[in-house]
Short mmCIF file of the C-alpha atoms (twelve columns), coordinates in Angstrom:
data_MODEL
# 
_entry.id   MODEL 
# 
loop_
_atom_site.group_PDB 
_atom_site.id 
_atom_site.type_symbol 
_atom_site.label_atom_id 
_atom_site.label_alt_id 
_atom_site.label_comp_id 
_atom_site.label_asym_id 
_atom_site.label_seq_id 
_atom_site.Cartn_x 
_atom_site.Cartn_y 
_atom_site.Cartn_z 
_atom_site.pdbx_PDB_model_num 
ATOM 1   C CA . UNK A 1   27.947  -10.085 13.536  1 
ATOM 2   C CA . UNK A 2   29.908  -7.017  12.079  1 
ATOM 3   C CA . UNK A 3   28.478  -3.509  12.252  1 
ATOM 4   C CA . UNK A 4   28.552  -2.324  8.643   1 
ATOM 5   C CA . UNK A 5   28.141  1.722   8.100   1 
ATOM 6   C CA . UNK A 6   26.820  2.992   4.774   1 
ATOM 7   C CA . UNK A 7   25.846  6.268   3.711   1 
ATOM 8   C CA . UNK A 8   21.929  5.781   3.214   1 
ATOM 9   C CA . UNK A 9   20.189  2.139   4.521   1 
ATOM 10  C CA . UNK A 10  16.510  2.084   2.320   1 
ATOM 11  C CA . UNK A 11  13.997  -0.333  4.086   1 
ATOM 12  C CA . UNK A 12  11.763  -1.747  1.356   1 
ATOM 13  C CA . UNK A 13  12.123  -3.095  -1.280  1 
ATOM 14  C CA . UNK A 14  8.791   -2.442  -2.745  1 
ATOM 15  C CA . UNK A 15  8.341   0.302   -6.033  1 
ATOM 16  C CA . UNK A 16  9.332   3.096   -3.524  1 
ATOM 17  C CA . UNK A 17  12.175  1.041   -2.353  1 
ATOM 18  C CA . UNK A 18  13.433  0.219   -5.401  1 
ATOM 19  C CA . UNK A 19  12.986  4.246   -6.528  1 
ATOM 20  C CA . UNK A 20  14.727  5.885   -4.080  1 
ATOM 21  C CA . UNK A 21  17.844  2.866   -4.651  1 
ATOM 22  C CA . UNK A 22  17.790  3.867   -8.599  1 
ATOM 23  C CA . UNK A 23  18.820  7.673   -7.584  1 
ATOM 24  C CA . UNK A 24  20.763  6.541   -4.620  1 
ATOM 25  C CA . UNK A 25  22.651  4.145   -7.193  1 
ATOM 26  C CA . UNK A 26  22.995  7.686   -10.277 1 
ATOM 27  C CA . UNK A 27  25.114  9.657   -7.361  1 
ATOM 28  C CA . UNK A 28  27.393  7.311   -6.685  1 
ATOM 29  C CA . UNK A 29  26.527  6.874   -2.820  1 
ATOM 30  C CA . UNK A 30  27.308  4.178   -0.783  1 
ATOM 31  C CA . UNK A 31  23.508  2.363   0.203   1 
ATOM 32  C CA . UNK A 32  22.035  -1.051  0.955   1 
ATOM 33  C CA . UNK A 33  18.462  -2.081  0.419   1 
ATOM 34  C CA . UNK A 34  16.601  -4.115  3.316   1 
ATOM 35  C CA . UNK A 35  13.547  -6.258  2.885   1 
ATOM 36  C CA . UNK A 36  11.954  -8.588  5.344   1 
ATOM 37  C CA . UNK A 37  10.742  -10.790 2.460   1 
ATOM 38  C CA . UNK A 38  11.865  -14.103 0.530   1 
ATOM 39  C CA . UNK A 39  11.799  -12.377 -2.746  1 
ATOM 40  C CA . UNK A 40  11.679  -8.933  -4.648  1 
ATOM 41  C CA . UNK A 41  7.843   -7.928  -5.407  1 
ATOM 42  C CA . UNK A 42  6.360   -10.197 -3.078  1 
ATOM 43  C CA . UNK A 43  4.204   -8.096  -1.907  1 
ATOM 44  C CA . UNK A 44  2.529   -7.872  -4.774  1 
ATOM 45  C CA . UNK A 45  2.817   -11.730 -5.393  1 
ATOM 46  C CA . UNK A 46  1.032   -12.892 -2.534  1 
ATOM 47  C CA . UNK A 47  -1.936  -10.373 -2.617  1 
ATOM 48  C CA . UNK A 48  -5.665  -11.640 -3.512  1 
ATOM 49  C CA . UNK A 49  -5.302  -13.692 -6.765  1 
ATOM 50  C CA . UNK A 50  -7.804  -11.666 -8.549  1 
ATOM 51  C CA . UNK A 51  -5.953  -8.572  -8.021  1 
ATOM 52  C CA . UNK A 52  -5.162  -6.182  -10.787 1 
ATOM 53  C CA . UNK A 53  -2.852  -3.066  -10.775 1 
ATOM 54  C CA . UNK A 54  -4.880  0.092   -11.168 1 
ATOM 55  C CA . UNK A 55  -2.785  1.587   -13.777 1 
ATOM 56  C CA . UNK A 56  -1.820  0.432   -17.623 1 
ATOM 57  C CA . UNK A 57  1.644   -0.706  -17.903 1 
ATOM 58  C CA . UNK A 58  2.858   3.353   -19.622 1 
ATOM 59  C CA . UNK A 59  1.534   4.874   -16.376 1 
ATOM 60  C CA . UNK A 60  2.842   2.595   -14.316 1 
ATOM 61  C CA . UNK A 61  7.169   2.823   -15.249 1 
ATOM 62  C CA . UNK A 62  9.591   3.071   -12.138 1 
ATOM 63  C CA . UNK A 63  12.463  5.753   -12.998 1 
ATOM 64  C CA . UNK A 64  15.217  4.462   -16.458 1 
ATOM 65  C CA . UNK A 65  13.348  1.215   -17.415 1 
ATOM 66  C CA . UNK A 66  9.663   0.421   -18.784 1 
ATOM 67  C CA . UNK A 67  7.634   -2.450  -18.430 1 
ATOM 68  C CA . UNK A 68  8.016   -5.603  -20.785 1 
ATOM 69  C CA . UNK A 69  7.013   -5.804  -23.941 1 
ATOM 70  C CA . UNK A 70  2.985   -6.583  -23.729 1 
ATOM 71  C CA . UNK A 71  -0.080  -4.480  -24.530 1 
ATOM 72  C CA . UNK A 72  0.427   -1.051  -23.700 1 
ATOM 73  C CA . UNK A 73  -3.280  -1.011  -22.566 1 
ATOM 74  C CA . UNK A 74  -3.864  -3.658  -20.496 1 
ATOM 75  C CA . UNK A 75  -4.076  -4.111  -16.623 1 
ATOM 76  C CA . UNK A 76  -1.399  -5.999  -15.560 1 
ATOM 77  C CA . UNK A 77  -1.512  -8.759  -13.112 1 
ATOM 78  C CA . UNK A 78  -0.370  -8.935  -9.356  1 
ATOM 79  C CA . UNK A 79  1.786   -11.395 -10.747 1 
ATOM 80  C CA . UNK A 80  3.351   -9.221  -13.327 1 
ATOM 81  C CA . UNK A 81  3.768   -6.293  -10.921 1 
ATOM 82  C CA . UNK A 82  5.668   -8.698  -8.991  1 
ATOM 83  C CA . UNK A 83  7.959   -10.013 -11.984 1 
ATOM 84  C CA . UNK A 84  8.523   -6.395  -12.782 1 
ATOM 85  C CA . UNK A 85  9.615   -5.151  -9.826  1 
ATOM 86  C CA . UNK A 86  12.204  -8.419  -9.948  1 
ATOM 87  C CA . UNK A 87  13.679  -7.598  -13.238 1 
ATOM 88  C CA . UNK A 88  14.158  -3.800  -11.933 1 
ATOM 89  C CA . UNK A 89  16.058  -4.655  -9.213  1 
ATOM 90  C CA . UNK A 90  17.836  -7.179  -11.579 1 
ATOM 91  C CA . UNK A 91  18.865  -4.686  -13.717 1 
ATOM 92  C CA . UNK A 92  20.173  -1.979  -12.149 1 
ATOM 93  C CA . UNK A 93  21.859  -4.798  -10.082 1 
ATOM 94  C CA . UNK A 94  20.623  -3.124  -6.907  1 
ATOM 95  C CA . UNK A 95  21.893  -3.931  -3.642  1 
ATOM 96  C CA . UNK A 96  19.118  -5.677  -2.000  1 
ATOM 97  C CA . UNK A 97  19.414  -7.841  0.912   1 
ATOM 98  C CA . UNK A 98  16.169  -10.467 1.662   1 
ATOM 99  C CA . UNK A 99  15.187  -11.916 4.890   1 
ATOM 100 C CA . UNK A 100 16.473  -8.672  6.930   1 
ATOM 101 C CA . UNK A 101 13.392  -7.521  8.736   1 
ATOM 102 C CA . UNK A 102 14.659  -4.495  10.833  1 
ATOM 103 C CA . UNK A 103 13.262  -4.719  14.112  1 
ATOM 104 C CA . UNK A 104 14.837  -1.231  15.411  1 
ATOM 105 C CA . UNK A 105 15.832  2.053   14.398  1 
ATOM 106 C CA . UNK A 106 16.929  4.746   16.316  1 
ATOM 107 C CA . UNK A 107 19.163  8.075   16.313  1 
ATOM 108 C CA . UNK A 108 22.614  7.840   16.987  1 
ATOM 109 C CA . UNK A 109 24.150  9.567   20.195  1 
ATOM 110 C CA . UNK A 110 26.943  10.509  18.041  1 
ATOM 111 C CA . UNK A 111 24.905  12.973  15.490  1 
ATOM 112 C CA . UNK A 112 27.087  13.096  12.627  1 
ATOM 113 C CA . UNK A 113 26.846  9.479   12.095  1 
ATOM 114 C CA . UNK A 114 23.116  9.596   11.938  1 
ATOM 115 C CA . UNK A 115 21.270  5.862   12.811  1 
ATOM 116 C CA . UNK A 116 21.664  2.425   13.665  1 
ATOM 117 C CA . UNK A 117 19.808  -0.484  12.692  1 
ATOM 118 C CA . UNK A 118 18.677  -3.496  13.821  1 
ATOM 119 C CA . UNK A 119 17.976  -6.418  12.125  1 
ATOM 120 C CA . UNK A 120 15.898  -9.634  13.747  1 
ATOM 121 C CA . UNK A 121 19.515  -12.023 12.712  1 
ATOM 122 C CA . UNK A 122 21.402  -9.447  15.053  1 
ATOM 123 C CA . UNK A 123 22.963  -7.439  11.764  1 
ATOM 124 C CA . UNK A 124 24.004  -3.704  12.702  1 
ATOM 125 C CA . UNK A 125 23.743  -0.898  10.356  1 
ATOM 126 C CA . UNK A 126 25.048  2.667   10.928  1 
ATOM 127 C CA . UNK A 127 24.436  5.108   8.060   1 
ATOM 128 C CA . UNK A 128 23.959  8.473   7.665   1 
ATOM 129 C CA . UNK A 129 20.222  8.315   5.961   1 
ATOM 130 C CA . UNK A 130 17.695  6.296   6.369   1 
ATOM 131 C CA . UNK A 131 14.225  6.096   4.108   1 
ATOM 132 C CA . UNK A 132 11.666  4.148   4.997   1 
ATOM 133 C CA . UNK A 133 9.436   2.506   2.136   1 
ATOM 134 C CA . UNK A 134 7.394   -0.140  3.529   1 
ATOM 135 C CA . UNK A 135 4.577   0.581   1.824   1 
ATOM 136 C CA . UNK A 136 0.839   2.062   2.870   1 
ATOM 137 C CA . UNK A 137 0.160   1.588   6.325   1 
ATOM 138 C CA . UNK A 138 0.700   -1.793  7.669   1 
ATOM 139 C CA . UNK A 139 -0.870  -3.007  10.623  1 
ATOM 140 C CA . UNK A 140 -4.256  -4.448  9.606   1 
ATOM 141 C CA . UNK A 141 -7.113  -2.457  10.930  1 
ATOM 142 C CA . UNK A 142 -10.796 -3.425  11.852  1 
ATOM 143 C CA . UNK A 143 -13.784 -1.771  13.563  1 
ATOM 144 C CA . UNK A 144 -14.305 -2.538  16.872  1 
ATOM 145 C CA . UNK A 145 -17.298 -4.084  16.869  1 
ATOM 146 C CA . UNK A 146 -15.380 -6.948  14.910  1 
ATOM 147 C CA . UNK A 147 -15.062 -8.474  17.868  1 
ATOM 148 C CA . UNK A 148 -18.658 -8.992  18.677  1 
ATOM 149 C CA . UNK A 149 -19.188 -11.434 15.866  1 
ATOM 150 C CA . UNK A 150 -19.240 -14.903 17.345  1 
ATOM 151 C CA . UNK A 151 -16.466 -17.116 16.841  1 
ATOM 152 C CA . UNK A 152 -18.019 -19.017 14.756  1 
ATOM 153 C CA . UNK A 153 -18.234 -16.219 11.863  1 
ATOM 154 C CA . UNK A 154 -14.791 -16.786 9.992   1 
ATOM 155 C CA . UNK A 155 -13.141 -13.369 9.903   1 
ATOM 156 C CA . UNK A 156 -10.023 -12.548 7.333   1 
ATOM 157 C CA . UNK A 157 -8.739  -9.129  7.041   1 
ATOM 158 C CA . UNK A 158 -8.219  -8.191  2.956   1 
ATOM 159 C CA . UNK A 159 -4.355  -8.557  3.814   1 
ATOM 160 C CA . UNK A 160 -5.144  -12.676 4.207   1 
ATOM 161 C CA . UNK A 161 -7.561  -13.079 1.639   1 
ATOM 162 C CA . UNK A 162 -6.533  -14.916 -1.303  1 
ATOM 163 C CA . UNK A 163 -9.415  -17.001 -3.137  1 
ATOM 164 C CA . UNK A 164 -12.910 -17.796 -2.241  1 
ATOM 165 C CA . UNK A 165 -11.799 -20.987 -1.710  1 
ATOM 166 C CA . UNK A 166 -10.455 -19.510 2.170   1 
ATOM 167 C CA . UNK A 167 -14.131 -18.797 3.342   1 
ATOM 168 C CA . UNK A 168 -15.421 -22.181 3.649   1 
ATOM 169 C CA . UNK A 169 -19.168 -23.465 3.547   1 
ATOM 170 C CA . UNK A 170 -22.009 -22.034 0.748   1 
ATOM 171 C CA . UNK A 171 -23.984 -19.681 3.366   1 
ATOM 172 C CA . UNK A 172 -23.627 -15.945 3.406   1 
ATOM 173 C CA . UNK A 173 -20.638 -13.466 3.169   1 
ATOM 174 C CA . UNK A 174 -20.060 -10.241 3.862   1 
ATOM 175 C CA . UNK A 175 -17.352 -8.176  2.685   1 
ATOM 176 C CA . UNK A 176 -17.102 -5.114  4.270   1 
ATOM 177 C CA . UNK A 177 -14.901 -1.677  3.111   1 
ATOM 178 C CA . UNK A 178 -15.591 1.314   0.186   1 
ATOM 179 C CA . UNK A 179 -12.311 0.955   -1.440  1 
ATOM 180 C CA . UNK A 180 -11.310 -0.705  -4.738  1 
ATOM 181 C CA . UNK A 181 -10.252 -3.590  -3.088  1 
ATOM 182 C CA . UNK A 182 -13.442 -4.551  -1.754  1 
ATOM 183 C CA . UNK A 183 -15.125 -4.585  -4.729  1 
ATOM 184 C CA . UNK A 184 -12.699 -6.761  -6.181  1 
ATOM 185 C CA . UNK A 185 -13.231 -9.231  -3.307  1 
ATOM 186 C CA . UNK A 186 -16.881 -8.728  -3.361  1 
ATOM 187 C CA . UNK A 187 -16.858 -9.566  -7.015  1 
ATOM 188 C CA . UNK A 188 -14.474 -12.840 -6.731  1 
ATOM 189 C CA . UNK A 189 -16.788 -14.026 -3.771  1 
ATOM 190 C CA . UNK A 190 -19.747 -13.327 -5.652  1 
ATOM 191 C CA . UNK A 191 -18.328 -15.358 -9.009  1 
ATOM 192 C CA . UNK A 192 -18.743 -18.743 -7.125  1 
ATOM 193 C CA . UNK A 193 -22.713 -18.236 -6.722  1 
ATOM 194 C CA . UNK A 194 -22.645 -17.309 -3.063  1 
ATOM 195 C CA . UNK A 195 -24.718 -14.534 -1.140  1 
ATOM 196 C CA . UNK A 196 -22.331 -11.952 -0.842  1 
ATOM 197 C CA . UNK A 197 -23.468 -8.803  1.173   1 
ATOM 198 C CA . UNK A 198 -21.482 -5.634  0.416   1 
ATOM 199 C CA . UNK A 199 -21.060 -2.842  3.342   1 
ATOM 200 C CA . UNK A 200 -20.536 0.186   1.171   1 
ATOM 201 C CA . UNK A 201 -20.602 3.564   1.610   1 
ATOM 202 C CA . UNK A 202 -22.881 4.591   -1.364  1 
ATOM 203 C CA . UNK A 203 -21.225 7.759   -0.898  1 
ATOM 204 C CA . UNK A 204 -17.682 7.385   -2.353  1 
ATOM 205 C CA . UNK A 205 -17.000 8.403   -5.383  1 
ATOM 206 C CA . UNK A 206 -16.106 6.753   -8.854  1 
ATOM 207 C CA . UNK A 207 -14.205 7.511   -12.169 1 
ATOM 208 C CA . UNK A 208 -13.800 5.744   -15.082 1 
ATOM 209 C CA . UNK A 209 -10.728 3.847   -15.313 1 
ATOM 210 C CA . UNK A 210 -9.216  3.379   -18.922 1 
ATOM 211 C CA . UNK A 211 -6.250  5.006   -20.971 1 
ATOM 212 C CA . UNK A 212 -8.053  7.762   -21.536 1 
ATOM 213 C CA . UNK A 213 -8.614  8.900   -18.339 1 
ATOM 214 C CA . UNK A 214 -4.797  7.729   -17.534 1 
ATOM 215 C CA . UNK A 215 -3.776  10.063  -20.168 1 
ATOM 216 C CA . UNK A 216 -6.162  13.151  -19.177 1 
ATOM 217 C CA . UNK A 217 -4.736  12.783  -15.645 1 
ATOM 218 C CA . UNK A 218 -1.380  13.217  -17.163 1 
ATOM 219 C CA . UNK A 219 -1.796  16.000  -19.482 1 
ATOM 220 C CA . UNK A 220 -3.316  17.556  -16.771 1 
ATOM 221 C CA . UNK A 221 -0.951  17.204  -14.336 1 
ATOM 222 C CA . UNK A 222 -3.750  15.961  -11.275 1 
ATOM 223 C CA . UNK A 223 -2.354  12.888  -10.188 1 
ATOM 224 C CA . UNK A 224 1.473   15.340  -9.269  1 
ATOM 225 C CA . UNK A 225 -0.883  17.779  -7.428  1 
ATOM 226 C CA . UNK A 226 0.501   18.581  -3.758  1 
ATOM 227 C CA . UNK A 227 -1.409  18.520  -1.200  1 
ATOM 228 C CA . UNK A 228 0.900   21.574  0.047   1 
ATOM 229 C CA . UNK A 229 -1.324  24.027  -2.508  1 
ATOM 230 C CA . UNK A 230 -4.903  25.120  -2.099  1 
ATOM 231 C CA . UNK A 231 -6.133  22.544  -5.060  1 
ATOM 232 C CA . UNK A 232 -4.627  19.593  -3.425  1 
ATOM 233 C CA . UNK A 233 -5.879  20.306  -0.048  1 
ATOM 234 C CA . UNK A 234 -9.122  20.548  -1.535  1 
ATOM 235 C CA . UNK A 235 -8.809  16.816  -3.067  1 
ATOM 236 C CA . UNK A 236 -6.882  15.386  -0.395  1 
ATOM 237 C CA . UNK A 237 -10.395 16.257  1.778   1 
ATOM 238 C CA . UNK A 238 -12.532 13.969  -0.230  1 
ATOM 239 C CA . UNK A 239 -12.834 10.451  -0.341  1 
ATOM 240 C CA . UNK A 240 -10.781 8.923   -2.454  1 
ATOM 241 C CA . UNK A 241 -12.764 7.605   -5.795  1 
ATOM 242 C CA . UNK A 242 -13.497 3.717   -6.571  1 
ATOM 243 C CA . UNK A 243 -12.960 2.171   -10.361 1 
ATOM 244 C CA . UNK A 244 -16.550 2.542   -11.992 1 
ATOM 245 C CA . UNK A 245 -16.077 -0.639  -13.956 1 
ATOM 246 C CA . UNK A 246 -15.696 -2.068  -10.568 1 
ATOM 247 C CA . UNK A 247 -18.539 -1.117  -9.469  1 
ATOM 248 C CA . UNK A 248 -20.740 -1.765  -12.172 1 
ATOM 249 C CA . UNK A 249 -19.770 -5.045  -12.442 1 
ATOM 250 C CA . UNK A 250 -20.296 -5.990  -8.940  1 
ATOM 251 C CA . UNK A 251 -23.723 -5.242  -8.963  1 
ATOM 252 C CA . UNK A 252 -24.003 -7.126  -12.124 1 
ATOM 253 C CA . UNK A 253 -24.302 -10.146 -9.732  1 
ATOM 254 C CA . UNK A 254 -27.469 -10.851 -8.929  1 
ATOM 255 C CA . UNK A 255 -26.435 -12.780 -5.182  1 
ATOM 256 C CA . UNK A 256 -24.722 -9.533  -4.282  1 
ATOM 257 C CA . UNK A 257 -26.441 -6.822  -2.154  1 
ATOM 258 C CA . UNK A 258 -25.615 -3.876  -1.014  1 
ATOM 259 C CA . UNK A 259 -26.163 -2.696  2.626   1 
ATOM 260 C CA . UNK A 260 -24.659 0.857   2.762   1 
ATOM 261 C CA . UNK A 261 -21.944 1.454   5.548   1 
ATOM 262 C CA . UNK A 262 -21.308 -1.118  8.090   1 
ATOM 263 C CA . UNK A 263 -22.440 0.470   11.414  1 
ATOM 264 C CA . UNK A 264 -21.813 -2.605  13.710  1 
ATOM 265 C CA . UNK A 265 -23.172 -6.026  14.776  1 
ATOM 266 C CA . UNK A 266 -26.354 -7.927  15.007  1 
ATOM 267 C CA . UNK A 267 -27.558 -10.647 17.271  1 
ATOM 268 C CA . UNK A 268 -23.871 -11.712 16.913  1 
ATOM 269 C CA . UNK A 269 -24.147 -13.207 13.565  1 
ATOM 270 C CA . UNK A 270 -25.276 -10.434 11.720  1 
ATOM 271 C CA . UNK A 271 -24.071 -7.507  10.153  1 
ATOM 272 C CA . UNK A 272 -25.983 -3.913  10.797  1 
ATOM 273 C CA . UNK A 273 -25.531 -1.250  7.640   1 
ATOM 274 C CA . UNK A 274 -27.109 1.881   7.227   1 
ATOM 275 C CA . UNK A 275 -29.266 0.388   4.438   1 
ATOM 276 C CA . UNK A 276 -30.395 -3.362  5.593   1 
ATOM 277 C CA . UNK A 277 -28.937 -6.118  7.889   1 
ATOM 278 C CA . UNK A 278 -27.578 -9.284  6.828   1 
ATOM 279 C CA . UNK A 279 -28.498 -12.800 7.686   1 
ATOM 280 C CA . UNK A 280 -26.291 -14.895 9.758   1 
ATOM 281 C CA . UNK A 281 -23.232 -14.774 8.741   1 
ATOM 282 C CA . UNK A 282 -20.488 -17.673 7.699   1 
ATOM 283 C CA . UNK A 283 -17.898 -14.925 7.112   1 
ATOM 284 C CA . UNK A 284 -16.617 -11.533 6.953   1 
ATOM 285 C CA . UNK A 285 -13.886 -10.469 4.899   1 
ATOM 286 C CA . UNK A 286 -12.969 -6.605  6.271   1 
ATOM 287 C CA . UNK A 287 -11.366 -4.143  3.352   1 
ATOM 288 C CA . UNK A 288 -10.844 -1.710  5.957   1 
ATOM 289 C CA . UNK A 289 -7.724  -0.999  5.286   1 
ATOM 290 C CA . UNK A 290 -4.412  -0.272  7.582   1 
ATOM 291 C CA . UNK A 291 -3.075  1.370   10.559  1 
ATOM 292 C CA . UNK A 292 0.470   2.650   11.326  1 
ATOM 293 C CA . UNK A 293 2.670   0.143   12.949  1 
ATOM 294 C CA . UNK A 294 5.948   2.198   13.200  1 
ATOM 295 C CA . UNK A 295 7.022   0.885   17.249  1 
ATOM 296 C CA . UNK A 296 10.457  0.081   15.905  1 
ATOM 297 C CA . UNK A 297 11.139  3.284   14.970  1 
ATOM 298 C CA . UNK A 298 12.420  5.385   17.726  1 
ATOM 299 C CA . UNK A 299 12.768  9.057   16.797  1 
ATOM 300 C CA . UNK A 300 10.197  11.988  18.066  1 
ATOM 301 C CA . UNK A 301 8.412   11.945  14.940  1 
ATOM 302 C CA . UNK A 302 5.200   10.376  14.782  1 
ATOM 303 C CA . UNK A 303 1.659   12.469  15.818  1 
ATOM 304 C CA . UNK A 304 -0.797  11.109  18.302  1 
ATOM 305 C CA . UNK A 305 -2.521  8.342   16.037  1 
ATOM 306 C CA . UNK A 306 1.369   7.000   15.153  1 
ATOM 307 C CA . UNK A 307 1.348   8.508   11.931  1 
ATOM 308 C CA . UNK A 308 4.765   9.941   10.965  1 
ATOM 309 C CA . UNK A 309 4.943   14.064  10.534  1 
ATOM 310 C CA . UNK A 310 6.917   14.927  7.720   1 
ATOM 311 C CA . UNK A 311 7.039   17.289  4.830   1 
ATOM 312 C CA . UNK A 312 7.206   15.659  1.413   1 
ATOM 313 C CA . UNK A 313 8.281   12.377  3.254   1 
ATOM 314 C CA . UNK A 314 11.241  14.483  5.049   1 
ATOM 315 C CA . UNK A 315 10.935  14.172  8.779   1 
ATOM 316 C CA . UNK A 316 11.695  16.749  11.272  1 
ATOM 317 C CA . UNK A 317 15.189  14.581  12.122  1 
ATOM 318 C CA . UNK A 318 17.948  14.933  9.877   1 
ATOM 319 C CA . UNK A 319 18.689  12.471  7.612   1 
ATOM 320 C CA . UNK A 320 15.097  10.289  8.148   1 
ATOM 321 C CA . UNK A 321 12.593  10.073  5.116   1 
ATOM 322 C CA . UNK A 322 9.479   8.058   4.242   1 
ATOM 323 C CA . UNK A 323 8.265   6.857   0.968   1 
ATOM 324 C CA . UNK A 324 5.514   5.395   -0.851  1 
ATOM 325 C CA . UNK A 325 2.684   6.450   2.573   1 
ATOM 326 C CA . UNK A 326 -1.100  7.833   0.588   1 
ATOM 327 C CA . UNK A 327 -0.443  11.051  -0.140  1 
ATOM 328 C CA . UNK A 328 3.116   11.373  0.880   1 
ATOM 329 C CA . UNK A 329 2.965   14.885  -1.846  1 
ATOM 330 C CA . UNK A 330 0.293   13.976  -4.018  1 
ATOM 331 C CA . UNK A 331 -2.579  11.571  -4.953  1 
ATOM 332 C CA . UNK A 332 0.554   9.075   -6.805  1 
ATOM 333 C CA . UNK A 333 2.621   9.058   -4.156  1 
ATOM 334 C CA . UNK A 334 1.464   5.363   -3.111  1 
ATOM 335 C CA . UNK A 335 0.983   4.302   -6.560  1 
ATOM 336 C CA . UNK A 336 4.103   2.425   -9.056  1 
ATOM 337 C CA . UNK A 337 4.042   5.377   -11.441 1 
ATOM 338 C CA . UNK A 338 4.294   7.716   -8.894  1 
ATOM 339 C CA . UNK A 339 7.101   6.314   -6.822  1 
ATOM 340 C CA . UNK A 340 9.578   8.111   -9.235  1 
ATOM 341 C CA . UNK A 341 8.765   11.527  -8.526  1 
ATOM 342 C CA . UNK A 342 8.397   11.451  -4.820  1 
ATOM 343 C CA . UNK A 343 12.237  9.105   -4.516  1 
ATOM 344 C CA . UNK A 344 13.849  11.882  -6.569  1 
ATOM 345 C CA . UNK A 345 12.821  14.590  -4.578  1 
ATOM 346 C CA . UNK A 346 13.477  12.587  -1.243  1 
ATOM 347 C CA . UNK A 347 17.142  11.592  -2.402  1 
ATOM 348 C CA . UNK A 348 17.922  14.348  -3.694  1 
ATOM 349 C CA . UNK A 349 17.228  16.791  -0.099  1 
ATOM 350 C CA . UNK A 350 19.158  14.273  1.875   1 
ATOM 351 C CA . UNK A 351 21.928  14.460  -0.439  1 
ATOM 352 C CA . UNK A 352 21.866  18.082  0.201   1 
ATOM 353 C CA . UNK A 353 22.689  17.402  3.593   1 
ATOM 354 C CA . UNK A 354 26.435  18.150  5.460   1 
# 
């Protein structure tokens, strides 16, 4: 197939794709959007059904266009997140391309013409720029002692969870993580009237999630803080906080208990936590979140767990960004509203660039 050369190639076309291709698109540059999926948003549209963004719909606005017309202070779906990001990309008639999941990048030995990129249909790309925004951490990551379980414990990482309906039989379930997403999962298992036992570090912290505290954070200015300054570094060291109302309502169910922090397995059918040990198991559902999965990537950038080193998503080779990683510059980096700031920034520096 032909070798096409633009001046910046985005890959993702998630909120921080979509970002960085609304600033690429105000200065007039020549760029292509790349996304290994069927559709716009759907990574958003074929998350856990019960999910719910964490934000209200005014927090939540990618740069020049706001949400649809709706309550201003509700919690939109995973289905509207996906619809949203749809009509964005819509339009500002950006040039996205589906079904192109790049399968290599490197550095050009010709410097001044930057990268070249693979795609799995044999398409070449040679640009100048490259950002990469696919999203938090990819590569689905579970304790080791995972694998102790017996095979007859039915184990789904969060990333292929969808419904209760997935874990079959009426026995015991555990779900195991300390992050909003467990609880959600927790709470949908619960719903159906089965044991659910939660492995939770009673540690973590919680705040309040409503407008108000939407607004305080941005009054405030918290959520923009960079974790280059002394304040940031300071949050960026703690946990980071679960919903309250999350919380609270899980332990509303009476068939859901609590074990404290999974510290391994049982008698293979079991699940040990620093509070209490489950029965035998008929499932596990691990929230544990993600590793890095960057091996297609090849450019002397990433530190020894495969994590990429940059500065405010700039890496140390010309031309390369990231976007939309946790904490990328500040606690909104991963989130919709924040996606904005962060792409500006990034566009703008490698537009600076010779």
């Amino acid at each position: 197939m032909p070798i096409e050369t633009f001046h910046t190639v985005v890959i993702g076309a998630g909120q921080a794709g979509l970002a960085a291709a609304y600033y690429l698109q105000q200065h007039g540059v020549s760029f292509v959007v790349l996304d290994e999926r069927e559709t716009v948003g759907d990574v958003w549209a074929t998350r856990f059904d019960a999910l719910q963004l964490f934000s209200p719909p005014w927090a939540s606005n990618l740069p020049g266009l706001s949400w649809p017309p709706g309550s201003p202070l509700r919690y939109p779906s995973k289905a509207e997140a996906a619809q949203y990001l749809q009509q964005y990309a819509a339009h500002f008639k950006l040039p996205v391309r589906l079904r192109q999941r790049v399968t290599r990048l490197l550095v050009t030995s010709d410097s001044s013409e930057g990268f070249q990129i693979y795609t799995s249909d044999n398409q070449t790309y040679i640009c100048k720029n490259a950002i990469i925004c696919t999203g938090a951490y990819t590569a689905p990551h579970m304790p080791m002692f995972a694998a102790e379980l017996a095979p007859t414990v039915v184990q789904l990482h969060s990333q292929a969870y969808r419904r209760p309906s997935q874990l079959l039989g009426i026995e015991a379930v555990a779900v195991v993580g300390s992050g909003n997403s467990a609880l959600q999962i927790a709470a949908d298992v619960a719903a159906t009237g089965r044991p659910v036992f939660v492995a939770y570090d009673e540690n973590t912290p919680t705040l309040p999630n409503n407008n108000l505290m939407w607004a305080l954070l941005k009054i405030t200015g918290m959520m923009n803080v960079s974790r280059h300054t002394a304040l940031g570094r300071r949050m960026l060291s703690r946990p980071d906080p679960v919903v309250s109302s999350d919380l609270t309502r899980l332990r509303q169910f009476s068939n859901a208990q609590f074990i404290g922090r999974a510290l391994g397995v049982a008698n293979e059918t079991r699940l040990h936590g620093r509070q209490a040990t489950t029965p035998p198991l008929e499932a596990v559902v691990w929230a544990t979140g993600y590793a890095p999965d960057y091996n297609w990537i090849e450019a002397p950038i990433f530190d020894a767990q495969g994590s990429p080193k940059h500065y405010r998503g700039l890496a140390s080779v010309p031309g390369l960004a990231f976007l939309g990683l946790p904490w990328l510059n500040s606690r909104s980096s991963a989130l919709m509203g924040g996606a904005g700031r962060d792409a500006r920034y990034v566009v703008e520096q490698l537009l600076k660039r010779p």
